[in-house]
C-alpha positions in Angstrom: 12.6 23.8 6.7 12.9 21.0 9.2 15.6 19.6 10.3 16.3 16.3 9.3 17.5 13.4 11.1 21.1 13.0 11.3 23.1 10.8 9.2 23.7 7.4 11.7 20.1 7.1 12.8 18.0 4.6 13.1 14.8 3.9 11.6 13.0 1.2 13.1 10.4 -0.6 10.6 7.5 -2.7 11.8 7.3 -5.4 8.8 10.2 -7.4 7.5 8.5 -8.0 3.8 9.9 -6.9 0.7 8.4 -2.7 1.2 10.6 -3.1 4.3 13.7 -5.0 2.3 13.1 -1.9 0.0 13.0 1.0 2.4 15.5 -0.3 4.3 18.2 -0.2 0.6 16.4 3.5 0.4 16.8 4.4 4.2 21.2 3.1 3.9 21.6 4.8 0.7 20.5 8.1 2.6 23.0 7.0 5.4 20.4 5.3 7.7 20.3 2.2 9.4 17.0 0.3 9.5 16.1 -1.8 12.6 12.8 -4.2 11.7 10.5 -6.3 13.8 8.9 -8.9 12.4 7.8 -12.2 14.2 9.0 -14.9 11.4 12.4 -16.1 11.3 14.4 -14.7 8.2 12.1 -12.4 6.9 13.4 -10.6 3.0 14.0 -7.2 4.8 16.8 -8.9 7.1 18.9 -9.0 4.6 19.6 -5.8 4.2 18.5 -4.2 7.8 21.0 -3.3 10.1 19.3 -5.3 12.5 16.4 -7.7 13.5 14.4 -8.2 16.3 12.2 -11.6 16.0 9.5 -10.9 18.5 5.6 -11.6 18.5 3.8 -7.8 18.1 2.2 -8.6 21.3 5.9 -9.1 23.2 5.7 -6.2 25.4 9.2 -6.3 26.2 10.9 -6.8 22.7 8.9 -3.8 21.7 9.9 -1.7 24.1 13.4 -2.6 23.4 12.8 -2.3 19.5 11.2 1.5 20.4 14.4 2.4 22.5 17.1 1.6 20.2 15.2 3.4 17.0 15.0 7.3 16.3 11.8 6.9 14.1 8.9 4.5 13.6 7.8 3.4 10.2 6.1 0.4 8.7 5.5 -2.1 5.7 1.9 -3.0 5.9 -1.4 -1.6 7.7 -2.8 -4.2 9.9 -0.8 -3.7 12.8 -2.1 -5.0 16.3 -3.2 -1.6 18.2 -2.0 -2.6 21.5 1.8 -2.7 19.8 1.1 0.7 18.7 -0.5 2.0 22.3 3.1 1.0 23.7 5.1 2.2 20.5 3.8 5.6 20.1 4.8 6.9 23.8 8.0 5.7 22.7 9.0 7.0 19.6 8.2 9.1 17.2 5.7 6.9 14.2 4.9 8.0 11.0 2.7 7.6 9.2 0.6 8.5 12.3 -2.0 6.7 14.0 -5.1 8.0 12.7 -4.2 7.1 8.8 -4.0 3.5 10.2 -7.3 3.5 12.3 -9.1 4.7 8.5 -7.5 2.3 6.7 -7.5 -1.0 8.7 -11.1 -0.9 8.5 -12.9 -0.3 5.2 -16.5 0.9 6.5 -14.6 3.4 8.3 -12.3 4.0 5.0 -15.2 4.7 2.9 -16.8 7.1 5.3 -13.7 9.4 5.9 -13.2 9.3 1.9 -17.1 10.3 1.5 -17.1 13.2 4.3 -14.3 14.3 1.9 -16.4 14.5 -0.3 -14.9 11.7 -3.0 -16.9 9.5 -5.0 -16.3 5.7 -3.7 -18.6 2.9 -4.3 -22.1 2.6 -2.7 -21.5 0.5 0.4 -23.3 -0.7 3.3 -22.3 -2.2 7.0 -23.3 -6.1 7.4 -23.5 -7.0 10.7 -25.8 -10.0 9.6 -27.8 -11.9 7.1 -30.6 -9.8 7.1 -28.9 -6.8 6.7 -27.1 -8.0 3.6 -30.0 -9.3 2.6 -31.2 -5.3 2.9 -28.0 -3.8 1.2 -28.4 -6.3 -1.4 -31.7 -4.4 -2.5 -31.0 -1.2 -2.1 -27.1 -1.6 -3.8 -28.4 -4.2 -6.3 -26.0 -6.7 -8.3 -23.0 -7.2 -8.8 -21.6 -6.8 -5.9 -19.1 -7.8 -3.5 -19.1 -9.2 0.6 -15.9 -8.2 2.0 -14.0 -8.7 5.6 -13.7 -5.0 7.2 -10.2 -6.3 8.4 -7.3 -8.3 6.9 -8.3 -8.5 3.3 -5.3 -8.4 0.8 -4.7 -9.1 -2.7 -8.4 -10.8 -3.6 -8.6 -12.6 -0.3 -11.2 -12.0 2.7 -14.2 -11.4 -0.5 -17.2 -13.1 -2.3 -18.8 -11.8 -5.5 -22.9 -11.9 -5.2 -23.8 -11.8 -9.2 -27.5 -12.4 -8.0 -29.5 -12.6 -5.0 -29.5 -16.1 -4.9 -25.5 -16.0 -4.2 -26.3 -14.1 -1.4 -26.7 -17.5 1.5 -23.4 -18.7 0.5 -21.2 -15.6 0.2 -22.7 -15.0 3.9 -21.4 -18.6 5.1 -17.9 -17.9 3.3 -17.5 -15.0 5.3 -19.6 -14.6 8.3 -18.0 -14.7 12.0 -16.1 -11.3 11.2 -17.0 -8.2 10.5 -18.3 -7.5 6.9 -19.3 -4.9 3.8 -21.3 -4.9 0.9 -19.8 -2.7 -2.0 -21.4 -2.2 -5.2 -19.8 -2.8 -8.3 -18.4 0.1 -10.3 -18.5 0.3 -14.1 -15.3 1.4 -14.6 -13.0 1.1 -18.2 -9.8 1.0 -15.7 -8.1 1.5 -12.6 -5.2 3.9 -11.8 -3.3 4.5 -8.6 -1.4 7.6 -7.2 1.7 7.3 -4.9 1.7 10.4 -3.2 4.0 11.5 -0.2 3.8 14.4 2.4 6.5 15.6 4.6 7.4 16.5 8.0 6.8 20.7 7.0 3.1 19.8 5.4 5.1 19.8 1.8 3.4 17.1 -0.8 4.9 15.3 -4.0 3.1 12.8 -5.9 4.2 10.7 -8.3 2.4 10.0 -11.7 -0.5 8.2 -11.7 -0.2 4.5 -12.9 -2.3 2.2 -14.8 -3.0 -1.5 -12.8 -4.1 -4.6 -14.2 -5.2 -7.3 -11.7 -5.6 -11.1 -11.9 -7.3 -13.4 -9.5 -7.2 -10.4 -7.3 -3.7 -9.4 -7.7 -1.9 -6.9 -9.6 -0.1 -8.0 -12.4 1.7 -5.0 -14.2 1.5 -1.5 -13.3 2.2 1.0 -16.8 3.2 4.8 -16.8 2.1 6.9 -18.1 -2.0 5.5 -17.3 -4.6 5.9 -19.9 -5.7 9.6 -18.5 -6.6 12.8 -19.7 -5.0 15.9 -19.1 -8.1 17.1 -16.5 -8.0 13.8 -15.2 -4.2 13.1 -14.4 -4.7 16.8 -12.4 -7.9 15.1 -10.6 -6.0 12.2 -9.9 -3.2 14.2 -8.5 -5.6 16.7 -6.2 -7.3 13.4 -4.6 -4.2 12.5 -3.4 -3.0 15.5 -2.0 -6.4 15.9 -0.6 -6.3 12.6 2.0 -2.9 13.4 2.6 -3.6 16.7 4.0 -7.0 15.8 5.6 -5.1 12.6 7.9 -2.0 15.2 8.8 -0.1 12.6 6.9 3.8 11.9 7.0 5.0 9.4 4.1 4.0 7.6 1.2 0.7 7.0 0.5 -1.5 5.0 -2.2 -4.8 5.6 -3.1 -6.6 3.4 -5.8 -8.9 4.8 -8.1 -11.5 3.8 -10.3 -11.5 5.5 -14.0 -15.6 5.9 -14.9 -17.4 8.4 -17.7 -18.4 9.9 -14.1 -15.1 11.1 -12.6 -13.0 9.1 -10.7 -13.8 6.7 -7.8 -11.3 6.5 -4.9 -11.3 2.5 -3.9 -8.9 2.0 -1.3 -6.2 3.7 0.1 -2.8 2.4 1.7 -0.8 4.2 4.3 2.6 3.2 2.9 4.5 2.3 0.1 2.9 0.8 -2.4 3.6 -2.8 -5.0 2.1 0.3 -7.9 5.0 2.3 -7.4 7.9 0.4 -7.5 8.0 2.0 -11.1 9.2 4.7 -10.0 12.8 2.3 -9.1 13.5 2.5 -12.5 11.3 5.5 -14.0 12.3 8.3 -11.5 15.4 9.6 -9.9 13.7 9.7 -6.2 11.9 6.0 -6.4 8.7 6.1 -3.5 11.0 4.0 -1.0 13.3 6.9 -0.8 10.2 9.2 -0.8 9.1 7.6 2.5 12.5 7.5 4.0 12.7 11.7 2.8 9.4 12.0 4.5 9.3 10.3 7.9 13.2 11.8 8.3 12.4 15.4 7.4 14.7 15.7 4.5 13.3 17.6 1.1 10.9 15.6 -0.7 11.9 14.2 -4.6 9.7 16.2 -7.3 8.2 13.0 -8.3 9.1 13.7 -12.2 9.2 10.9 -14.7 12.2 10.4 -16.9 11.3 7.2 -18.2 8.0 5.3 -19.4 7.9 1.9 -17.8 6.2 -1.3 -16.9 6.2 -3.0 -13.7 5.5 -6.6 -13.5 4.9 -8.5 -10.4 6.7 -12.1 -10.7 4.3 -14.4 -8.8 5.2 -18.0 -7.6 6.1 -19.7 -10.8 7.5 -16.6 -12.9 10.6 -16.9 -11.0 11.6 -19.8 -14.1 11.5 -16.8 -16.5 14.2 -15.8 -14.4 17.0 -16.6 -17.1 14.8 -14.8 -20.1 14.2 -11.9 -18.0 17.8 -11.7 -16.9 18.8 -11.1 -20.5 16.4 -8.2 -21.6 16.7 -5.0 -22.4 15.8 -1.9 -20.8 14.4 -4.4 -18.0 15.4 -4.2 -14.2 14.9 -7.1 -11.9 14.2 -7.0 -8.5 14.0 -9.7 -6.2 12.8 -10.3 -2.9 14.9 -13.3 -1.3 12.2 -15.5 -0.5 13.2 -19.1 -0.9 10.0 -20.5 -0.9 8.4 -20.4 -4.1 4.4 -20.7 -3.5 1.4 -20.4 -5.7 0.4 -16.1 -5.6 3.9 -15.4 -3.7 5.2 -12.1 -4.9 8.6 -13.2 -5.0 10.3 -10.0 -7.2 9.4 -7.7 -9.7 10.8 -6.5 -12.9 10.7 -3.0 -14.3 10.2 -2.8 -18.2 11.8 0.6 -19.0 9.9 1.5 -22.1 11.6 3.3 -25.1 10.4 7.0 -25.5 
């Protein structure tokens, strides 16, 4: 078994968002302090971090400090500038490694990693200009969807081609970066897994969830998803699969697609994940304190449900529900600390704990 870190440590977390406000409430309750770096001023994960250093990631010398007074690297999202991470990783340890965040910040190079695995993902094809999407759009056919290789999130950095004739302005939305086609899947619903790996190679996953979307993003996540028995355990193996393949230490998400063919991996995300903050409420080791097991090299949770529930993302304007959803039952708020309320802000989340 190895070792873990020792109680007083400091885990230093690149992202001051609410997954780092989270890990950071997992990381003291283990007795950890969390050290974040995050260029705005007051980010949510301040607030409960031992400490904050308010640097630009290309600050050469505020990372170097950062990387000196941290035992461990982690972070909150995936598109982190590569030069930080040249100076970082000579530093300090940082898990998830490297190579899960060179797949996954680029979704050409995603899909080709997740098809020499040999997963089903959707047909897709490199744009480099209009004549090769003009190409892809004729061999892939319509529906279909022009997305940014880079920097997408939560519907953004995407057009949706329902013809041909779409084709001239989804290229003018989007050109000047680099692009990819991907084909539309017929799919009755999607499903993702958070699934962790450990320090010794060990792997837990969590069960899969069941995500609804809305103007590209999520809305509720339910346990238990609409799955068979077969595929829950496919689910499960696809998961433990990329883990193992990218050497992986931490939390990991992977999307999937559910289709009368199998199941369709869509993306995956090297961290902790807005689908499995059910597991706050619907398991005794929630996925922050997965990560913070993980990257530390303490025992990994089992992952077991005790609990059905349904996570709901509260977005800009749901905060007013506030005062209904502060008197539910069997419902668990959590919220974020932003004080800015904007259209599609997450701002919390609450966890319906379902009756069994």
């Amino acid at each position: 078994m190895t070792k873990p870190l020792p109680s007083g440590s400091t885990i230093g977390i690149i992202g001051g968002g609410q997954l780092g406000r989270m890990l950071s409430v997992a990381a003291a309750r283990l007795g950890y302090r969390c050290h974040v770096f995050d260029p705005g001023a007051l980010p949510p994960a301040g607030d409960t971090a031992h400490a904050v250093t308010t640097a630009a990631y290309d600050d050469q010398t505020a990372l170097r400090r950062f990387a000196e007074s941290v035992d461990v690297i982690t972070y909150e999202f995936e598109n982190i500038p590569t030069e930080a991470l040249d100076l970082l990783q000579d530093l300090r340890p940082i898990h998830p490694g490297r190579e899960a965040l060179r797949i996954s910040q680029d979704r050409l190079t995603e899909k080709a990693f997740l098809r020499g695995l040999s997963l089903k993902v959707a047909p897709y094809a490199d744009i480099p200009d209009a004549t090769a999407l003009d190409a892809a759009l004729a061999e892939i056919g319509t529906p279909a969807i022009l997305k940014t290789r880079r920097f997408g999130y939560d519907g953004k950095g995407q057009a949706r081609i329902q013809s041909p004739a779409d084709s001239a302005a989804a290229w003018a939305d989007l050109h000047g970066t680099a692009l990819i086609l991907e084909g539309f899947i017929d799919f009755s619903h999607e499903v993702s897994v958070i699934a962790a790996r450990g320090l010794d190679g060990s792997v837990a996953c969590f069960d899969p969830g069941e995500n609804v979307h809305r103007d590209g993003i999520l809305r509720t996540t339910t346990v238990p998803a609409r799955l068979s028995p077969a595929q829950r355990s496919d689910a499960i193996l696809i998961a433990a699969q990329i883990l193992n393949a990218l050497d992986y230490v931490g939390v990991l998400g992977v999307e999937l697609f559910v289709t009368p063919q199998g199941l369709v991996v869509n993306e995956i995300a090297p961290r902790v994940h807005n689908s499995g903050h059910w597991t706050q409420n619907g398991c005794a080791v929630d996925q922050f304190e997965q990560h913070i097991r993980a990257i530390t090299g303490w025992p990994l949770g089992d992952g077991a449900r005790h609990s059905d529930v349904r996570m709901e993302n509260l977005i800009g304007d749901d905060l007013d529900r506030l005062p209904e959803l502060a008197g539910a039952r069997h419902a668990a708020l959590h919220l974020y600390g932003k004080t800015e309320v904007k259209p599609g802000r997450k701002m919390g989340h609450v966890n319906h704990v379902l009756p069994g």
